[in-house]
Every structure is written in C-alpha cells, then in structure tokens.
C-alpha positions as CSV (number, residue, x, y, z in Angstrom):
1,X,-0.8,-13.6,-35.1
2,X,1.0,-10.9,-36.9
3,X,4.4,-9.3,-35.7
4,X,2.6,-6.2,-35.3
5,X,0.4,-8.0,-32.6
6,X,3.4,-10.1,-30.6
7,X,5.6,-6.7,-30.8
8,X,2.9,-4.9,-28.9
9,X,3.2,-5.5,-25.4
10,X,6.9,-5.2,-25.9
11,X,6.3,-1.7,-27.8
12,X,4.1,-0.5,-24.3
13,X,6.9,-1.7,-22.3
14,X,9.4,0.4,-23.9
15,X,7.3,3.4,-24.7
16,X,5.9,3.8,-21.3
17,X,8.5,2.7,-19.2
18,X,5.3,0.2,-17.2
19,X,7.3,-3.0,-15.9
20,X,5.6,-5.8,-17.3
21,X,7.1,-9.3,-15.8
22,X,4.7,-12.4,-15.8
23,X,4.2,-13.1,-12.1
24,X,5.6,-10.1,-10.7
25,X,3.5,-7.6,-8.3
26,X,3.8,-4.1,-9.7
27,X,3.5,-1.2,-6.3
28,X,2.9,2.1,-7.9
29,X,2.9,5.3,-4.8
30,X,3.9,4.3,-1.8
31,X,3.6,6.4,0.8
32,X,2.9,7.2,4.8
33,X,1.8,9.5,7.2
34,X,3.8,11.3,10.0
35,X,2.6,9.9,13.5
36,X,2.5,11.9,16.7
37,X,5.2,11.4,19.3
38,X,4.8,8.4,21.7
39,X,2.1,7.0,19.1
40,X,2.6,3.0,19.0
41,X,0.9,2.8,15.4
42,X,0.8,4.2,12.2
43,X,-0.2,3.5,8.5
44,X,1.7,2.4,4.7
45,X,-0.1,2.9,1.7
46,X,0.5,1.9,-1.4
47,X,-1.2,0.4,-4.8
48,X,-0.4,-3.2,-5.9
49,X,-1.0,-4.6,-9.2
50,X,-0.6,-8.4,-9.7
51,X,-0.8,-8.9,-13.7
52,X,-1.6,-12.8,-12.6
53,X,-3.3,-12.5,-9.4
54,X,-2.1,-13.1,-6.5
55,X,-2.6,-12.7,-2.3
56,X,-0.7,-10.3,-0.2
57,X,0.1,-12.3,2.8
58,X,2.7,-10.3,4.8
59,X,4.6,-7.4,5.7
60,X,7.3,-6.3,7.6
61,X,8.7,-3.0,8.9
62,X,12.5,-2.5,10.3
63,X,10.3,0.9,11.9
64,X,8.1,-0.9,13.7
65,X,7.8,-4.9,15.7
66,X,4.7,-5.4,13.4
67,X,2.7,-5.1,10.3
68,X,-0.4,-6.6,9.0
69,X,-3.0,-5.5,6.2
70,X,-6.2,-3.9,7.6
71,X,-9.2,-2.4,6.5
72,X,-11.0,0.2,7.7
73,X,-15.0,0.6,7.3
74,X,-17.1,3.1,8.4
75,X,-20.3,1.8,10.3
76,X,-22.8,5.0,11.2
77,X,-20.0,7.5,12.6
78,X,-17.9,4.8,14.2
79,X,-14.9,4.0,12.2
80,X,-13.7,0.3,12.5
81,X,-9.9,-1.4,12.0
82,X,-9.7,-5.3,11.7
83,X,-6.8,-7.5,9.9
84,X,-7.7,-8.9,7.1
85,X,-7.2,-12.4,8.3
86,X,-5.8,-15.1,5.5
87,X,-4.2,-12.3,3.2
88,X,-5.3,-9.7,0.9
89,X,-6.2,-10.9,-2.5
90,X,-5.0,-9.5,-5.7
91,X,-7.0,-10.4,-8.8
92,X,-5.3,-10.7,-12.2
93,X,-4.3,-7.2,-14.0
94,X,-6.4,-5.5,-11.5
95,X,-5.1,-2.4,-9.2
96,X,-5.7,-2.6,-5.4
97,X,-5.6,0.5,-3.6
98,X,-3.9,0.4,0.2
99,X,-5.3,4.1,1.2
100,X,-6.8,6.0,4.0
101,X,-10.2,4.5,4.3
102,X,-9.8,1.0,3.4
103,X,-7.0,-1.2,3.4
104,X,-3.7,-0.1,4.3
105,X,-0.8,-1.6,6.4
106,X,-0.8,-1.3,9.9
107,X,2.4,-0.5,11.7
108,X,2.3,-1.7,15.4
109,X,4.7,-1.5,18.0
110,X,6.2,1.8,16.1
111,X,9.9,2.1,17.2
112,X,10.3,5.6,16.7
113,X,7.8,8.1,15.3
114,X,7.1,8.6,11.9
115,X,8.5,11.8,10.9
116,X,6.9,14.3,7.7
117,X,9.9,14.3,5.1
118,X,11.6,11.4,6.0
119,X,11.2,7.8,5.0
120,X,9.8,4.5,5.7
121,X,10.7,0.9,4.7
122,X,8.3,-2.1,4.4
123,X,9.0,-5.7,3.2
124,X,5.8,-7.2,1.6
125,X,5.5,-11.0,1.0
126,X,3.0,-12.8,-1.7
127,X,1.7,-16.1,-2.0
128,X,3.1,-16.6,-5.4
129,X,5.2,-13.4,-6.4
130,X,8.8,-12.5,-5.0
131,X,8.7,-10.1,-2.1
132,X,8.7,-6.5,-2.4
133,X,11.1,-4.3,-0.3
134,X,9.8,-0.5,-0.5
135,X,10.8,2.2,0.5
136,X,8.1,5.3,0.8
137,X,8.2,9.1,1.5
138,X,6.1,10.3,4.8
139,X,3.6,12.9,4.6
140,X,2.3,15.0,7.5
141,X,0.1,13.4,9.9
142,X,-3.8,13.6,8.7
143,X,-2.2,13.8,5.6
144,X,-5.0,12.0,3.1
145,X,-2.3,11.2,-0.1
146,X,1.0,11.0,-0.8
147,X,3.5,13.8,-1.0
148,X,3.0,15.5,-4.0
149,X,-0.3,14.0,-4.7
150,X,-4.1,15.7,-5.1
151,X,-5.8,14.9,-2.0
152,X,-8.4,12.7,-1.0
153,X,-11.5,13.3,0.2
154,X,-11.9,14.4,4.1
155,X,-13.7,11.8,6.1
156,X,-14.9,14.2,8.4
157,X,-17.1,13.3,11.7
158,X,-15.5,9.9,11.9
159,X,-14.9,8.4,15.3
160,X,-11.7,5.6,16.4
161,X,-13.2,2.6,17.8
C-alpha cells in the first residue's frame, strides 16, 4: 500500500474535523422537542453512526425516570409507538436516524417539562462501544427538526394510539 493510501484516512480526519475512532459510536444532531405542561413523555432525537456496528441498548435521562428507544409506524391514519425490544442495531459505517416518525428515544416519567431553548441530557449505552453522555438543544413542541435545521416533512392527519 503506498503512503499516499495509509495517510488517507488520517488526511479526512484532519481536513474535516469527522472523529474517526475504531469502535466508537459517532452522534451527529441531537436534539428535542418542548413538551406541554403536566405532559409525562416526550422525545430525543439524534443520528448514530457506529463505524463497526454495533446495538444501542440503553438510555437514560436525569429529566425524566425513563428512557427506551421506540419506533413509530404509521398503520392507515393510526400512528403506533412500541419499544424496540432487545436494542437498536447499528450496522457498520452506516447512519441511523432517531427522528420524528421512526425511532427516537422515549422519555417517560418526565420530571419537569421540556422547555423551547433550554436543554436536555441523555446517557446512551452500547453493546460494544463506550457510553455516550449528550447533551441536546430543545426545539418548540411539534417542532419536526432540530433548532436551526430545515424541517421535515408534516405528517399531517395522523392519529395517537
């Protein structure tokens, strides 16, 4: 292999800034939306990049008495929430999207609400990979991306079951 080749990855790493540690998850935009008062529940988002693979297996939240990794599928107009039991997985080099509309991090037992402009903490746990402790800006509520982002599409018509 040339020198050329080998210095490449290490040339991407310094041009770009990308951390690039064998084994390590990358989370690239966390973010979450601002919950109504008295509302027990509310959402983190991010996008997790395992260069390895790996499985998402917990979280935790000092705002709230739970977390755990959903998804969210639409079936007809009725929209449907179940944990994804046995971890998320993470295949190798691949980005997985936590957003609205498919899997995102559920936060139950809310101790306060989650207010626009403020912040939010979560500790993720892997099945290989150190934890991650984030920290993530909060949008307003119905918000559909991150502060700052371009938004998502509107999923309109849906209804909570």
């Amino acid at each position: 292999m040339s020198l050329s080749r080998k210095l490449l990855p290490l040339a991407g790493i310094l041009l770009f800034g990308a951390p690039a540690i064998a084994g390590e998850i990358v989370a690239d935009h966390p973010w979450s939306r601002a919950t109504p008062p008295g509302a027990s529940t509310g959402a983190f988002y991010v996008t997790l990049t395992s260069p390895d693979g790996d499985r998402l297996v917990g979280a935790t939240s000092p705002a709230s008495s739970g977390a755990s990794v959903h998804d969210m599928t639409m079936d007809g107009n009725i929209m449907r929430m179940r944990e994804v039991v046995g971890g998320l997985a993470l295949p190798p080099g691949q980005a997985v999207a936590l957003q609205p509309g498919g899997y995102h991090i559920m936060l139950t037992g809310l101790k306060a609400p989650l207010k626009r402009g403020e912040t939010v903490q979560l500790h993720l746990t892997f099945a290989k990979s150190p934890p991650l402790d984030l920290s993530a800006p909060i949008a307003g509520i119905g918000a559909s991306s991150a502060p700052g982002a371009t938004p998502s599409p509107a999923m309109p018509g849906m209804k909570m079951n």
